[in-house]
N, C-alpha and C positions, 0 to 999 in steps of 0.2 A: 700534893705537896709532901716532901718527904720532912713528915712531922717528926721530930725529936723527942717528945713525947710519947706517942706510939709507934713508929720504927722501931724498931730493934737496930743495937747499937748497930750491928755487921753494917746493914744497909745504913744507917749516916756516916759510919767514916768511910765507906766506899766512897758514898758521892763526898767526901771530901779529901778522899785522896785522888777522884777525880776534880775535882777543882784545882788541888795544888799541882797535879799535873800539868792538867793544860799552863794552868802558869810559868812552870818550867820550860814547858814546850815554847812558847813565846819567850820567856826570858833570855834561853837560851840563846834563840837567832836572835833578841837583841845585842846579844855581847856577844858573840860570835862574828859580825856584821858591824859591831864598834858602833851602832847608832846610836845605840844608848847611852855609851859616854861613862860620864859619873852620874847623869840621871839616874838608870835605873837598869838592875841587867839580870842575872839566873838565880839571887835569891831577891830580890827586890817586887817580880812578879808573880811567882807564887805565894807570897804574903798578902801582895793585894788581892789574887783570887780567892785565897782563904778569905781574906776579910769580907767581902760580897758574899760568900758562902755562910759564912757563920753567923753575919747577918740577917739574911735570907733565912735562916733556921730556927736562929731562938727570938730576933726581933724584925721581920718583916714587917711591921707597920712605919717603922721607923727606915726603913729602907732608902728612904729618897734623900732624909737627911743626912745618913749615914753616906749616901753617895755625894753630895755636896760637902760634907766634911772631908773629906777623901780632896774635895778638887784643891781645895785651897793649898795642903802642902805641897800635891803636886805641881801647882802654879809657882809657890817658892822655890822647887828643885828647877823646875821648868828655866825660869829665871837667871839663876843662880848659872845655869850648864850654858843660856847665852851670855855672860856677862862672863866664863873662866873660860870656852871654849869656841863662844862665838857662833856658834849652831844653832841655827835659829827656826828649823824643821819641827814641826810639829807632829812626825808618823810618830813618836816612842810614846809621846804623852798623851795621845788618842790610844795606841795600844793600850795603855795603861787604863784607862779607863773602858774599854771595850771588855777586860781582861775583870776589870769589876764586877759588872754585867755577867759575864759568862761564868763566873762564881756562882751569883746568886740563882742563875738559872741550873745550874746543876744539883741545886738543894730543891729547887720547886717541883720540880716533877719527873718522870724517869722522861717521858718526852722533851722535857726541858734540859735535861741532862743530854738525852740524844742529840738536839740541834746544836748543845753547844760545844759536845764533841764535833760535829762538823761543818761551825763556824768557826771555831780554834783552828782546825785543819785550814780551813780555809785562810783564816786569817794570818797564820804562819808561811802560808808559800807565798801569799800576797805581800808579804814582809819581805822575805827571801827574792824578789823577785824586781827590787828594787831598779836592777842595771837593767834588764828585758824593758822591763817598764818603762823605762827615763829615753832610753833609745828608739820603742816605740813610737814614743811623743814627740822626739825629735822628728821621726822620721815624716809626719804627717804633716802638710802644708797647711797654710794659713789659712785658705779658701776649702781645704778640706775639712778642718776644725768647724767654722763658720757654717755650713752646711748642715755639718752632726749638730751641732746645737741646734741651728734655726729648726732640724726634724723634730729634736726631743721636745723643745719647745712647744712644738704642735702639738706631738704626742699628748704630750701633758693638756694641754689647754681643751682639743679636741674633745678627746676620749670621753671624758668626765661630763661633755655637754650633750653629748649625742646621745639622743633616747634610746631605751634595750628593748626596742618593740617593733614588731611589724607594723610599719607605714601606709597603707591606702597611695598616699600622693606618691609613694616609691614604687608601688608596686606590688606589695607586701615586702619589699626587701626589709632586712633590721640593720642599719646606720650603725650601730655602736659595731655588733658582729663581723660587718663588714668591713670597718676600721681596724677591727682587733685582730687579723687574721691579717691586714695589711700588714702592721708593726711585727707581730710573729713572723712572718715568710721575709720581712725587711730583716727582721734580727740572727733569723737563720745565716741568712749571709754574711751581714755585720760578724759573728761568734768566727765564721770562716775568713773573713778579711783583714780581723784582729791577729787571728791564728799568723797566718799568710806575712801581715806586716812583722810580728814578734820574730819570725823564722825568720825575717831576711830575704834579699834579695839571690843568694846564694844558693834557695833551698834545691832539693833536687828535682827532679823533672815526676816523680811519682808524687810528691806534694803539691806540686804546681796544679797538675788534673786534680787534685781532692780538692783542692783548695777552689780551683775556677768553676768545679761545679757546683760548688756547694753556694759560691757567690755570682757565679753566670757562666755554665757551659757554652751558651752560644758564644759569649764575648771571648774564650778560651779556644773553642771551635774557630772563630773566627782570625784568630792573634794567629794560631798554628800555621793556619793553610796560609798564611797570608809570607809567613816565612819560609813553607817550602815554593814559594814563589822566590825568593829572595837566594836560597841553596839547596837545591833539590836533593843533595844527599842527605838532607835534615828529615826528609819523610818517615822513615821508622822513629826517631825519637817523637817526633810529631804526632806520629799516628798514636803512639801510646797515650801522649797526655789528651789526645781528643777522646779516645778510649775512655779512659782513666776518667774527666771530666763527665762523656757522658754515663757510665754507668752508675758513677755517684748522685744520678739522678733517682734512683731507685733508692735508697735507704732516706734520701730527703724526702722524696713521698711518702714513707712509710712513718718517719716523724711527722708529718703532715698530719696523717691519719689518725696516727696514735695522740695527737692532741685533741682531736676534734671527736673524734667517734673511735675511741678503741673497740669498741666490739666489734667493729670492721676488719681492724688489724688480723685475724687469724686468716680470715680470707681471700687479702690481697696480701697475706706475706710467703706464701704460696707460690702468684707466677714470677713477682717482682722477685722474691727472696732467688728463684730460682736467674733472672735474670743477670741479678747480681754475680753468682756465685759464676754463672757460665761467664760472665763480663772478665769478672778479676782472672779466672783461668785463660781465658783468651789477650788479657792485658800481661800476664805475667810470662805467655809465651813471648809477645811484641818487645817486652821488657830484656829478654833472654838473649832476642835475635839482632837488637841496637847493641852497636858496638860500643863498650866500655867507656870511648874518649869522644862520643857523639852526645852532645850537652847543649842546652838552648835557653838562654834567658829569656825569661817568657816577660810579656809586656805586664805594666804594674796596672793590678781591676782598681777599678774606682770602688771609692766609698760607699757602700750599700745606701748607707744614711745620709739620703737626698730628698726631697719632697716631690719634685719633679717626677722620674721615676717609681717615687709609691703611689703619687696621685693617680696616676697611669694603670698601675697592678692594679689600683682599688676600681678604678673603670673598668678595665677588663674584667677581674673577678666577679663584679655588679653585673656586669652584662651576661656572662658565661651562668651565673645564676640562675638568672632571670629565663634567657632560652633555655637552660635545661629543664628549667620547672614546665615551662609552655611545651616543649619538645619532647617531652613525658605527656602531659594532659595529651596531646594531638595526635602524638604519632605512637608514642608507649616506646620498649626497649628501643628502636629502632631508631627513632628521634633524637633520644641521649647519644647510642653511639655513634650517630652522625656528628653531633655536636661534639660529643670527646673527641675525636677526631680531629677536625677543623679547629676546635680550640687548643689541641693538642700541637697543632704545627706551631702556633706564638708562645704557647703556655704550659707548663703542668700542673704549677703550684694550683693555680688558678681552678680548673676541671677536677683536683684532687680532694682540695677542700670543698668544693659545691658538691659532689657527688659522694664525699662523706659527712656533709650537712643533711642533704636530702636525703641519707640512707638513715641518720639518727632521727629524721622526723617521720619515717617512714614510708614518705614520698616515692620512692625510688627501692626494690628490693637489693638484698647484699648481693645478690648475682649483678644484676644488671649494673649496682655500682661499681661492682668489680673487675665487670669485664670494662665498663667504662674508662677508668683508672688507669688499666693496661692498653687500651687503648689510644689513652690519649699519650701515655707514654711512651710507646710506637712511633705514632703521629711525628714525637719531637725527637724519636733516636733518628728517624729517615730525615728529618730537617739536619741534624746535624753530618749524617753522611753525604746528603746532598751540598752543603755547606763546604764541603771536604773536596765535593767534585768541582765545583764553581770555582770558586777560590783558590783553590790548594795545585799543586800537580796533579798529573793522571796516576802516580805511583801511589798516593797520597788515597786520593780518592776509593781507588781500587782496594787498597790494603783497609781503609776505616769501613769499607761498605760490606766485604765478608766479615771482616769481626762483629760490625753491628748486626749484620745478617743473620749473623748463627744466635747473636744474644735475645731475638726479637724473635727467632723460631722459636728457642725455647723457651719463652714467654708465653706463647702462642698453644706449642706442646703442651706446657703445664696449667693452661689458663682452660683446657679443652677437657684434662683429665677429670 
């Protein structure tokens, strides 16, 4: 806590000239933005940070009251600005008190000062950001809304009941683990289908690939080829965003990784890293060679946040588990990457996080989970080339099978070095 008693002066009015900043900073985009009205705008909110700060400093015991004194006049202005303006939004007078808080925390600790520099950041663009937002909302249907809740609703209720332990009646699998690894790999996509719907309908055909891998390459693989069935001169733009789709499968396993088991991460960032880089070079030639005024609305991905679909992951994941634990004790390397493989042609999330599970319990060595890894990631670049030849044209086909070709060699190159 930065004590005002023993601080030295420099370090208290630092943190209180970071306090009255962040309040500016917010104040700011309230009158800037007209939300604030006659409530409250760019001196109004650095006043109240000071006020939580200097609280916070000489009388923290008193803290809570000091915050509850605070809400009552805010409730008068609050009032006051629906009865002369008729605005009846509650975002300025939740800043307002969020802005409280972020005060007091900049006197408590220099860590507490650190988060609420960048919760203020945060909380500013999320202000700012008010028309993306609103448009957003509009944009998502009623049956898609209905969906995202009925998940979180689970989320929530699930999670918290499911034991954190290996099972016997499972298997040994851990219930909680394997639920929570669900929601992560569902949220990775969600963060992408957020992105995806904010950007619009218009975006361009290089965001369309980021976006449909990061929330379902196959479903993006799939959408493409299904169009140069539709105009065959659409295959180079096509090919990019399957391109583009699949090789941002590579930095989403490596977030995989680095959630579950970073120490893995230097070892698989190696062939992946390297498949990346050859990916983007070989996409940005595809990108060079599509003509200027060759453009494809790509079909709109569904909402990650479904239950259906995660119940599903969480099966697959459970199972892919389980065989790779058995496919190790039996067979040893050779077991795993059979099963990376095979599980590799439906999955990657799935084989990425079990083979960085079992490398952090030390089940499985960092080689053998790494080749596994790259392996299963193969598995599903060749599904999606094949994907390419089925579905798509023969131009199609031919053009996404040499690019994945050369990406999967040098995976292979770097994964042997």
């Amino acid at each position: 806590m930065v004590d005002p008693l023993t601080s030295s002066l420099g370090e208290v009015v630092l943190h209180l000239l970071l306090a009255g900043g962040l309040g500016v900073l917010i104040g700011l985009e309230r009158e800037q933005s007209e939300s604030g009205g006659t409530f409250a705008g760019s001196r109004t909110f650095p006043l109240i940070a000071l006020y939580g700060a200097l609280v916070q400093a000489f009388f923290p015991a008193v803290l809570p009251v000091a915050f509850g004194m605070l809400v009552v006049p805010l409730t008068v202005a609050y009032v006051g600005k629906i009865w002369y303006e008729g605005d009846i939004g509650l975002t300025t007078l939740v800043a307002a008190l969020v802005t409280v808080v972020l005060g007091a925390m900049t006197m408590h600790s220099d860590r507490g000062a650190t988060i609420a520099i960048i919760v203020g950041g945060a909380v500013t663009v999320l202000l700012s950001m008010k028309g993306p937002v609103h448009e957003f909302a509009d944009r998502i249907e009623e049956s898609e809304r209905r969906a995202s809740v009925k998940f979180i609703l689970v989320v929530l209720v699930v999670l918290p009941t499911l034991p954190d332990r290996s099972l016997d009646a499972l298997y040994g699998l851990n219930p909680r683990f394997v639920w929570l690894m669900v929601v992560f790999v569902t949220g990775l996509g969600f963060v992408a289908y957020v992105l995806g719907q904010a950007l619009g309908p218009e975006r361009g055909i290089a965001l369309t690939g980021i976006v449909g891998g990061f929330v379902s390459s196959t479903a993006t693989t799939v959408s493409m080829a299904e169009k140069t069935t539709q105009n065959a001169t659409l295959y180079h733009v096509c090919a990019f965003a399957v391109v583009t789709a699949s090789i941002v499968m590579f930095p989403r396993a490596l977030i995989e990784i680095a959630v579950v088991n970073p120490d893995l991460l230097p070892n698989v960032a190696f062939p992946l890293g390297a498949m990346t880089v050859v990916g983007v070079a070989a996409a940005g030639v595809l990108y060079w060679r599509t003509a200027s005024d060759e453009t494809v609305k790509p079909e709109e991905l569904e909402n990650p946040l479904r239950l259906q679909p995660a119940l599903l992951f969480g099966a697959i994941f459970a199972a892919v588990l389980l065989v790779s634990e058995y496919a190790n004790e039996w067979f040893g390397a050779s077991g795993v990457y059979a099963t990376a493989f095979f599980s590799g042609l439906a999955d990657v999330d799935a084989m990425t996080i079990t083979l960085s599970r079992l490398a952090a319990e030390g089940t499985v060595s960092t080689q053998v989970a790494t080749t596994g890894i790259v392996i299963a990631a193969i598995a599903n670049t060749f599904v999606k080339a094949a994907l390419a030849w089925v579905l798509g044209t023969t131009e199609l086909g031919k053009l996404v099978s040499i690019v994945l070709g050369v990406v999967v060699l040098s995976g292979l190159v770097f994964l042997w070095l």
